[in-house]
C-alpha positions as CSV (number, residue, x, y, z in Angstrom):
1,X,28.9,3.9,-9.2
2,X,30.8,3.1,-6.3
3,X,27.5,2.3,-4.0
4,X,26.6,0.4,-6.8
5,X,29.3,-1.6,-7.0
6,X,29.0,-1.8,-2.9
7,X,25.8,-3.6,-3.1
8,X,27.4,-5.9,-5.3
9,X,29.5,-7.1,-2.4
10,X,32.5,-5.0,-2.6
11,X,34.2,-2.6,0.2
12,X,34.4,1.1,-0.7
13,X,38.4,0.5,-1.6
14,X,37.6,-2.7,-3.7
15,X,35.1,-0.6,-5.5
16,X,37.3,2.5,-5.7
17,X,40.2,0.3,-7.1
18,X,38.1,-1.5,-9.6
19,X,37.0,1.9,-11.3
20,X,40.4,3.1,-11.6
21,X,40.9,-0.3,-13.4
22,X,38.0,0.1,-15.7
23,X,39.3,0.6,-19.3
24,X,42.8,1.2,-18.3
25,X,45.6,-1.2,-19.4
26,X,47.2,-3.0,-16.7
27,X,47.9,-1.3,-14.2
28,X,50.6,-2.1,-10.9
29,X,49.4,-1.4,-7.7
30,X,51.4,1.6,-7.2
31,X,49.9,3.5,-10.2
32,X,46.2,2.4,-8.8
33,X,47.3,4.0,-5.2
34,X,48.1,7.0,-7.0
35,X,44.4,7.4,-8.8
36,X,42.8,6.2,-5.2
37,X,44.5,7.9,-2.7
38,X,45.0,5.0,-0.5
39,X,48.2,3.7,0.7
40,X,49.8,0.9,-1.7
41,X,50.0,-1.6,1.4
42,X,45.8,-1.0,1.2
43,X,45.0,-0.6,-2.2
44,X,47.0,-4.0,-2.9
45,X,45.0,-6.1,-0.4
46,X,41.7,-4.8,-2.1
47,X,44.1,-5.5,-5.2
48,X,44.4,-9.0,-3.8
49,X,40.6,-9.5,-2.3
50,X,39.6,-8.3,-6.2
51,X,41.3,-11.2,-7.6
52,X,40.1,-13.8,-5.0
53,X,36.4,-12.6,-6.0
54,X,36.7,-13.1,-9.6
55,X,36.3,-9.4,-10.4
56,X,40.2,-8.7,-11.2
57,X,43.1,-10.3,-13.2
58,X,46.9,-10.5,-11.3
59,X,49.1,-9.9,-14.5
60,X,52.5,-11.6,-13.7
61,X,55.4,-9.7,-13.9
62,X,57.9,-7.4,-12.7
63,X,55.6,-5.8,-11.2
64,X,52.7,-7.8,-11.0
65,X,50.0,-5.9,-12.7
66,X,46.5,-5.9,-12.3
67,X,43.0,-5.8,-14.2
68,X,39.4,-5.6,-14.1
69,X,37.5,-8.5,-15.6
70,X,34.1,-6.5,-18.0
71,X,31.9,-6.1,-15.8
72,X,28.9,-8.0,-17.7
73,X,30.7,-10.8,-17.2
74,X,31.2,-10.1,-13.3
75,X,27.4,-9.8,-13.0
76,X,26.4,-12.7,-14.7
77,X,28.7,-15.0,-12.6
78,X,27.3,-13.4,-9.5
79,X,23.9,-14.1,-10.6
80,X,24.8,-17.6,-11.7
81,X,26.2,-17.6,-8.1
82,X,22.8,-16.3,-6.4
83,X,20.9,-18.7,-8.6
84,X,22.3,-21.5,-7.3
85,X,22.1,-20.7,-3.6
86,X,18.4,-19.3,-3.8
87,X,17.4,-23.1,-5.4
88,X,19.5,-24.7,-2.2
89,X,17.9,-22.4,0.6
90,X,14.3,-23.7,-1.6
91,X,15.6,-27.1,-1.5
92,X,16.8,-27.4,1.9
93,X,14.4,-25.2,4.0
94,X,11.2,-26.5,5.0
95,X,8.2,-24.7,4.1
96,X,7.5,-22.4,7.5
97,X,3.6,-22.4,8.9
98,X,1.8,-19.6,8.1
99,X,2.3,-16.3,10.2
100,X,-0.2,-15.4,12.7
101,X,-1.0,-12.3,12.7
102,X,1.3,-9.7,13.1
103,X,1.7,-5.5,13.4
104,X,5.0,-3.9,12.7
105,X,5.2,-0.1,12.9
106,X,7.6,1.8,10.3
107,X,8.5,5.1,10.7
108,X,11.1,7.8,8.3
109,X,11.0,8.3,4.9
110,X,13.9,5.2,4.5
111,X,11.3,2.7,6.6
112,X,8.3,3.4,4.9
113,X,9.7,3.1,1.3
114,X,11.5,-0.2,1.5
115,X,8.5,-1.7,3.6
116,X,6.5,-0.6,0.4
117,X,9.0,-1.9,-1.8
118,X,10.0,-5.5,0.0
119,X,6.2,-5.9,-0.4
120,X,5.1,-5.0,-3.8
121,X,8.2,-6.8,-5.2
122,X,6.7,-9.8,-3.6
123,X,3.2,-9.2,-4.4
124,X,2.3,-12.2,-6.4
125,X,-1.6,-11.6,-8.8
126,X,-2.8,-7.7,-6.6
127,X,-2.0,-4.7,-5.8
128,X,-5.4,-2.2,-4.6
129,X,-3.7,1.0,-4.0
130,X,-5.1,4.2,-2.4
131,X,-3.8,7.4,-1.8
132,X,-3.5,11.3,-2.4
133,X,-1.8,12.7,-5.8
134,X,0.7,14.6,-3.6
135,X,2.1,11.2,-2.8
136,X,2.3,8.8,-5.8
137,X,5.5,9.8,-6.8
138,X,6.8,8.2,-3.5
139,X,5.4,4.9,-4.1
140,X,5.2,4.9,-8.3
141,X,8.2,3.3,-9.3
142,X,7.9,0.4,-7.3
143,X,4.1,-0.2,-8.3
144,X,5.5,0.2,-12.3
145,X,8.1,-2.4,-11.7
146,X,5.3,-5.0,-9.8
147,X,3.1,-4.5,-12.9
148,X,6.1,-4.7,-15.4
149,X,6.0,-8.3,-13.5
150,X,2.3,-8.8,-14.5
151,X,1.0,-7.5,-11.1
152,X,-2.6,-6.2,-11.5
153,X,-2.2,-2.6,-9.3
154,X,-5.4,-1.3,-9.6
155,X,-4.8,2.7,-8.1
156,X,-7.4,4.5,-6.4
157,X,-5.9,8.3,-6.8
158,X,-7.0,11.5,-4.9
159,X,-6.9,13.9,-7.3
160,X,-5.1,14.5,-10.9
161,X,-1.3,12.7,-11.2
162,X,0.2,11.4,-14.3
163,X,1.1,8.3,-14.0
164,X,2.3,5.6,-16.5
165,X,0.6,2.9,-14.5
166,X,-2.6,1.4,-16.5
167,X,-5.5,0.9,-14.0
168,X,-6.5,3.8,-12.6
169,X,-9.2,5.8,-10.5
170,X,-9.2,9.5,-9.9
171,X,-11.3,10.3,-6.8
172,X,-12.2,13.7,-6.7
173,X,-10.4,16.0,-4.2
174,X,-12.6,16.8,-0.8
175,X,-13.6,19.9,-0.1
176,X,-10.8,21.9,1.9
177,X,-8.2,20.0,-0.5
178,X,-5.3,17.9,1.4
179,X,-4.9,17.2,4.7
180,X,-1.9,18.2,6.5
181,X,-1.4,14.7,7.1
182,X,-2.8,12.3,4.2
183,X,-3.6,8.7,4.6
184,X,-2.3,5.8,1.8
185,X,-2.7,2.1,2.0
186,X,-1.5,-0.7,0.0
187,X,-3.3,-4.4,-0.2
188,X,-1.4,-7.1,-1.4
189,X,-3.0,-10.3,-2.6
190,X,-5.7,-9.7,0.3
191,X,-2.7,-11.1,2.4
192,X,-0.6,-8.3,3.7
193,X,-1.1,-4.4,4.0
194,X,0.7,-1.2,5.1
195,X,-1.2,1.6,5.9
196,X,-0.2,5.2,7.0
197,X,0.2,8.8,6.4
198,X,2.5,11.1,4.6
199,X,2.8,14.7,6.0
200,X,4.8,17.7,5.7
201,X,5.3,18.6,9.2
202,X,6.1,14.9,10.7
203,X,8.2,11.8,9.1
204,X,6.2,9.1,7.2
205,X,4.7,6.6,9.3
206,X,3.3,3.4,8.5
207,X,1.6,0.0,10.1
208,X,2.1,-3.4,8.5
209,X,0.0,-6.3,9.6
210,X,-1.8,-9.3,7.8
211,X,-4.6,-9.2,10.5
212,X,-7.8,-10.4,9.1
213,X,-9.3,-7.2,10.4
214,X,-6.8,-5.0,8.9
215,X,-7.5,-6.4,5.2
216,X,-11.2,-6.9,5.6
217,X,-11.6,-2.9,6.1
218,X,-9.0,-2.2,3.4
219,X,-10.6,-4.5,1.0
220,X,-14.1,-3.3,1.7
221,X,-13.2,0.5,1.8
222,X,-11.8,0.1,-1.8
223,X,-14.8,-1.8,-3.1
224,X,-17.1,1.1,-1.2
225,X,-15.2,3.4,-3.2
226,X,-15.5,1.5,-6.3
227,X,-19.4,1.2,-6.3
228,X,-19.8,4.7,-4.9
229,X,-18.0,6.7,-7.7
230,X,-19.8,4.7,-10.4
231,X,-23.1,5.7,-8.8
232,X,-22.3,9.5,-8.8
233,X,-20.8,9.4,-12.2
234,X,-24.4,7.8,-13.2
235,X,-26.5,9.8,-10.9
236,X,-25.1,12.6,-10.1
237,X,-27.6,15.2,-10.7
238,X,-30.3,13.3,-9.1
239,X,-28.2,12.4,-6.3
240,X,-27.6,16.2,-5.5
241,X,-30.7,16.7,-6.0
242,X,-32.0,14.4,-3.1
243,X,-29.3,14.8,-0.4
244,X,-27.3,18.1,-1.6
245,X,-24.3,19.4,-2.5
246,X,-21.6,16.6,-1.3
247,X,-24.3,14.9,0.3
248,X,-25.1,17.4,2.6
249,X,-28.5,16.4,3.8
250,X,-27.0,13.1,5.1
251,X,-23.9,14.9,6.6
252,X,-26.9,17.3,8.8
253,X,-28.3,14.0,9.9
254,X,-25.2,12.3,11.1
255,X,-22.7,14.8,12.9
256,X,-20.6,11.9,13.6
257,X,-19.6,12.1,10.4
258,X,-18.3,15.8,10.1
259,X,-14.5,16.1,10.8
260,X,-13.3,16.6,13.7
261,X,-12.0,20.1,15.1
């Protein structure tokens, strides 16, 4: 609870103090030190800063007692509060040109993840997803919450994984199974994309970029893979058949495409 009530623009103290408020009757500064653990000279200036926020009561008295104003009200007065400067930053800042193309590398776990959240919480009409099983679980939540916004994520899977999102294509797994390191990439709008891997003996890594390039092979990689499993589902005894087991034929005439050693 305390982080929490960190992100919503209170110190560690502030938030500390404000809990041992919560459903207590007023309480003097001295019997808040006590539950905190923090001298009286410290826990009344977060005592005091509470107040000035809005987020506490002062109690006049002898002592002055102090306490926390419900903190449903406190969150609709700070988004009252965002409201109102998000419309002024709209209002007063000119639209920007768009960006030129850009690359921005992301590496750790902590990178990776808010990259792919900062961008599918601004994903605006598309989402084409495209990963392993092993790895949804890292990126699931945030494509829920895009499509709980009326996102279309359409998710091209690797292999079985439940998953409560609602359009979704299981790719059967290779032969070998995963990769030691496994590739993902999200495409937003045909705008934006992060691309990368997911491994267990090296940190996520990940490139962002909205180069033409980038998205063009995205897009057309996900519609190859599209068309391609529709065909085998349709044909696939005649396909094996003609080239083979896993298209084997074709592999024997093109050794550039056999994996490298």
């Amino acid at each position: 609870m305390i982080e929490a009530l960190r992100k919503l623009g209170l110190s560690d103290l502030e938030a500390r103090c404000y809990l041992a408020l919560h459903g207590q009757p007023p309480s003097s500064g001295y019997e808040v030190a006590k539950q905190v653990s923090v001298s009286r000279s410290n826990v009344y200036a977060a005592l005091r800063s509470l107040v000035d926020k809005g987020v506490c009561r002062a109690v006049e008295g002898e002592p002055i007692t102090f306490t926390n104003i419900p903190i449903g009200q406190v969150i609709k007065l700070l988004q009252a509060d965002f409201e109102h400067t998000a419309r002024l930053l709209e209002s007063e800042l000119t639209a920007l040109p768009a960006a030129p193309p850009f690359f921005s590398n992301w590496k750790g776990g902590q990178q990776v993840e808010l990259a792919v959240r900062r961008l599918t919480a601004n994903a605006r009409e598309e989402i084409l997803v495209d990963l392993w099983a092993e790895d949804l679980h890292r990126v699931e939540e945030a494509l829920l919450a895009a499509e709980r916004r009326g996102i279309a994520v359409h998710l091209m899977v690797i292999g079985e994984a439940p998953t409560g999102l609602k359009r979704v294509i299981v790719h059967s797994v290779p032969q070998g199974g995963p990769p030691k390191s496994r590739n993902f990439s999200l495409l937003l709008d045909k705008e934006t994309a992060i691309l990368g891997s997911f491994s267990s003996h090296a940190p996520p890594s990940a490139l962002e970029s909205n180069h033409p390039a980038v998205l063009n092979v995205l897009e057309t990689s996900y519609y190859h893979d599209v068309v391609m499993m529709r065909i085998e589902a349709d044909f696939a005894s005649e396909l094996e058949e003609r080239y083979g087991k896993d298209y084997d034929l074709i592999r024997r005439e093109h050794p550039e495409m056999l994996p490298k050693n």
